[in-house]
N, C-alpha and C positions, 0 to 999 in steps of 0.2 A: 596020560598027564592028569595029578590030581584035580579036582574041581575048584577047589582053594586058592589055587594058584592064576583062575581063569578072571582076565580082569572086565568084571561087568560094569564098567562106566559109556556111559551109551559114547559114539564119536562124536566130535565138534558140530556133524553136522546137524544131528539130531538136539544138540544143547538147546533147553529154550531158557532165556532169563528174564531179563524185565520187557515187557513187551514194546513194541512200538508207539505206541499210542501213550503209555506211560514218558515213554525218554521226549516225544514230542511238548506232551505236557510240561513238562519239568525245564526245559531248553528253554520253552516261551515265556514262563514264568521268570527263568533266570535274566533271560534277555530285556523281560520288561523291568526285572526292577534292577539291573544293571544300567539302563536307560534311564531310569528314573531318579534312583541314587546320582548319577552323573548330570543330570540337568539338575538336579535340586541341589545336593552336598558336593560336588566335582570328584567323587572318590577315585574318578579314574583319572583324573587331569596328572598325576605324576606318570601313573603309567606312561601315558600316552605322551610324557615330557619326556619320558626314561627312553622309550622307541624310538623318537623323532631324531634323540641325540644317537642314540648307537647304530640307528640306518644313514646318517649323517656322510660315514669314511663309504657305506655302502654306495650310494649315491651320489659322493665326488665320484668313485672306480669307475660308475657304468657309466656317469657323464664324459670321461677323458676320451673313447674313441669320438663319439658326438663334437667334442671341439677341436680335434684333432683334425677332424676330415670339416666340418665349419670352417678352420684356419686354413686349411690348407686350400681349401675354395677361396676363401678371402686373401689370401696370398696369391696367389695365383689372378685373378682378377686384377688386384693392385699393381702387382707386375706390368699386367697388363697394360693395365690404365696410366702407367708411369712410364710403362715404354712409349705409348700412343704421345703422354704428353710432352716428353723428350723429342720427338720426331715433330710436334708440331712447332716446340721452342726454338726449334732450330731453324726450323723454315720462317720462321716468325723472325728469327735471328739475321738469316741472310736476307729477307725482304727488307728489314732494317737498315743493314749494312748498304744494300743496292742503292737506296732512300736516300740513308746519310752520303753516298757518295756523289746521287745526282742534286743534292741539296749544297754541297760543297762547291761541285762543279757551276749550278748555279748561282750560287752567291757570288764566286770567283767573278765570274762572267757578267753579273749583276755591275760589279762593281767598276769593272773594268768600262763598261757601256756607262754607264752614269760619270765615269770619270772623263770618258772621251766625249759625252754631251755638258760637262762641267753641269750634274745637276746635285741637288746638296742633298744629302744623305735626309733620309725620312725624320719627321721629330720622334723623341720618344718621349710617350705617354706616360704618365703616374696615373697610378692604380694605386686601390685599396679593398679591402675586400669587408662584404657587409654581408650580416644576415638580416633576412627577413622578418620583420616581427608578426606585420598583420596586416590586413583588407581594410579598406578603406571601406566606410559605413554605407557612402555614399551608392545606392545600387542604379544609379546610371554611370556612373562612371568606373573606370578600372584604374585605380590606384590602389599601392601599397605604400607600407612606410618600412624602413629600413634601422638600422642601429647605430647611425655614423651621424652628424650632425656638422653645426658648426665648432664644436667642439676637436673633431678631427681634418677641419680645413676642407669640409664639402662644400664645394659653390654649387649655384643656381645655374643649369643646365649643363649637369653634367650627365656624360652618358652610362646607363647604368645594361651591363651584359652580363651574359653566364657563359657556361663553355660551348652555348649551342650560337647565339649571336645575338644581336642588341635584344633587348629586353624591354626598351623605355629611357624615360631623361627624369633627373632632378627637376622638380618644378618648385618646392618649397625646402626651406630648411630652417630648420630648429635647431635650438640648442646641441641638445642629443639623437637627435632623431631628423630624417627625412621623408619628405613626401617624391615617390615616382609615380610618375604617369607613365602607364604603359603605352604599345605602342597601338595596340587595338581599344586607345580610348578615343571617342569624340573628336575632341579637341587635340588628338596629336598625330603630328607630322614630322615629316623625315625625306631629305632629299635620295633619291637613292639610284642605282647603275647599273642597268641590265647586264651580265655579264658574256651573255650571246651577241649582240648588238653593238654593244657600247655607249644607247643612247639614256641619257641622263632626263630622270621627272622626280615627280614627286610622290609616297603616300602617304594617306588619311587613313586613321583610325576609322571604322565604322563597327556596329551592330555586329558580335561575333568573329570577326576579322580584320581584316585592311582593303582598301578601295585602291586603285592605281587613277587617279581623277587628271583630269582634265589633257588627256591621252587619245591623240587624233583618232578617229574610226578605223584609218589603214595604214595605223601605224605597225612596225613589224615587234608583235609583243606575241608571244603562242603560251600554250599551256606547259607548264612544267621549266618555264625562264624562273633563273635564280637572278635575285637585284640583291645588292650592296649596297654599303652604303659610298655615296661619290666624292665623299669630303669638302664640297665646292661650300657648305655653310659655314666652317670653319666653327664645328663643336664635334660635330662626331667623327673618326679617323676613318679615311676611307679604306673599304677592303672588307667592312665589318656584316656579316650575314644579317639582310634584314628577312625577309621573305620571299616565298615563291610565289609563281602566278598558278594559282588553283581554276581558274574560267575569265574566259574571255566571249563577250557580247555584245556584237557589232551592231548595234543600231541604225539601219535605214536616215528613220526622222532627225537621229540628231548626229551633230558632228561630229561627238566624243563616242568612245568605247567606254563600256561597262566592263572594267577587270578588277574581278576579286581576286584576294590574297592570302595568303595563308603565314603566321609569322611562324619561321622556323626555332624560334625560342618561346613555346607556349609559357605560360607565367602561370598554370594552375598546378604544378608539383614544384615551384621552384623556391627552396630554401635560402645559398648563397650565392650572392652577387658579386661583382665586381665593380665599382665606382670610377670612373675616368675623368681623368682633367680634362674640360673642356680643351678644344686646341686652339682658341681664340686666347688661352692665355700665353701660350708661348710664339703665337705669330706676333710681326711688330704692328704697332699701331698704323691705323689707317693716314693716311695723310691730308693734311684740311685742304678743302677745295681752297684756291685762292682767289682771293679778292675780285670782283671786276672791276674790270678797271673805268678810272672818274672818267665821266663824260667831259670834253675841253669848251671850256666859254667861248662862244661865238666872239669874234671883237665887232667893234661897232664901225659902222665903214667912215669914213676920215678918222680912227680916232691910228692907223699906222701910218709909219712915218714913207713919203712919198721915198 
């Protein structure tokens, strides 16, 4: 083979070019003022606008199994949650129905009994509904004032409830506005109906709650009695939840128990109310005692005839 023809280029592996330490140098240079240029001038900010856009359809693609299997969890779940809720509507459904029918049945039967005692059908109350405006300044007492006035035909004691049971009574009224006195003020009282018992008393507003006062030492009152109200004042309707008994403390020395109460319609979240027509206006008026009668003049002796 001639010499000529023999190719003396050393192999790839042998090549040596620009050394390492040269391309190192050159890379950090480039990087720094590519860094640099781009914080000071933004030269790359199109680049990197031109990127963002064309990895854009990249990055819906690889997002669609990620929300495919997301939905299909979240489908699946909901199902779930919609079968769960279907099965409790129902039961909700038939406990209604069962309700509605022993409610039917009792009215029926209500009516029937009250017909055969000829007693007269219950009054019906008017109602109005009021919101709350604000607290009464006054920081021994618990009063609020309300949005209804004499403007909307509120009188002076009327009973004022929410959905949980009495609340308090009209004690003032303004033009547009009224004043309630709760039930855990001082000054207020309410006659009310043990509903375990049957026996009828009174409570008092006190410090934090309600007092059951002047309530024999062994009378039968336990902890956890729910009172109503008894209707016998003829302002508030009776039936209406006032409170429960929270403790009861029998005192030795003295003749009365000590029972606190707790009112079942707390008044510190309570927005709107209810406003009641006293029921002293639709009973008929009381009737006047009569007269006693004249005392007859003595006659005088001879003045009758023999």
């Amino acid at each position: 083979m001639p010499l000529g023809t023999i190719d003396r280029t050393p192999p790839p592996f042998f090549r040596q070019g620009t050394s390492a330490l040269t391309k190192v140098v050159f890379f950090s240079a480039l990087a720094l003022f590519l860094m640099v240029a781009d914080a000071r001038f933004r030269v790359v900010e199109p680049v990197r606008t031109a990127l963002a856009i064309a990895l854009v359809p990249v990055q819906r693609a690889l997002a669609v199994p990620v929300e495919i299997v997301q939905g299909g969890a979240g489908y699946l779940t909901g199902l779930t949650a919609a079968q769960a809720a279907e099965r409790q509507a129902r039961e909700q459904l038939v406990k209604q129905a069962e309700r509605a029918a022993q409610a039917d049945q009792l009215a029926a039967e209500n009516t029937r009994l009250r017909a055969l005692l000829d007693l007269k059908p219950a009054l019906a109350v008017r109602a109005q509904a009021a919101e709350v405006l604000y607290e009464a300044a006054d920081p021994y007492s618990r009063k609020v004032f309300v949005n209804r006035g004499q403007a909307q035909g509120v009188l002076v004691g009327s009973p004022v409830i929410d959905e949980r049971g009495v609340l308090g009574q009209v004690t003032r009224v303004y033009p547009l506005t009224s004043e309630v006195t709760l039930l855990n003020d001082k000054d207020a009282a309410i006659p009310v109906l043990n509903l375990r018992t049957g026996q009828r008393s009174a409570a008092f507003g006190a410090s934090g709650g309600m007092e059951l006062r002047f309530t024999s030492a062994n009378s039968d009152v336990q902890v956890g009695d729910l009172l109503n109200t008894s209707g016998i004042d003829g302002v508030y309707p009776p039936g209406l939840a006032v409170a429960k008994v929270l403790s009861v403390e029998r005192r030795v020395e003295s003749g009365f128990a000590r029972i606190v109460l707790a009112p079942v319609a707390p008044a510190d979240a309570v927005r709107h109310v209810l406003l009641l027509e006293p029921l002293s206006v639709q009973l008929p008026p009381r009737p006047e005692p009569a007269p006693p009668p004249k005392p007859e003049k003595p006659q005088r002796p001879g003045s009758g005839r023999p």
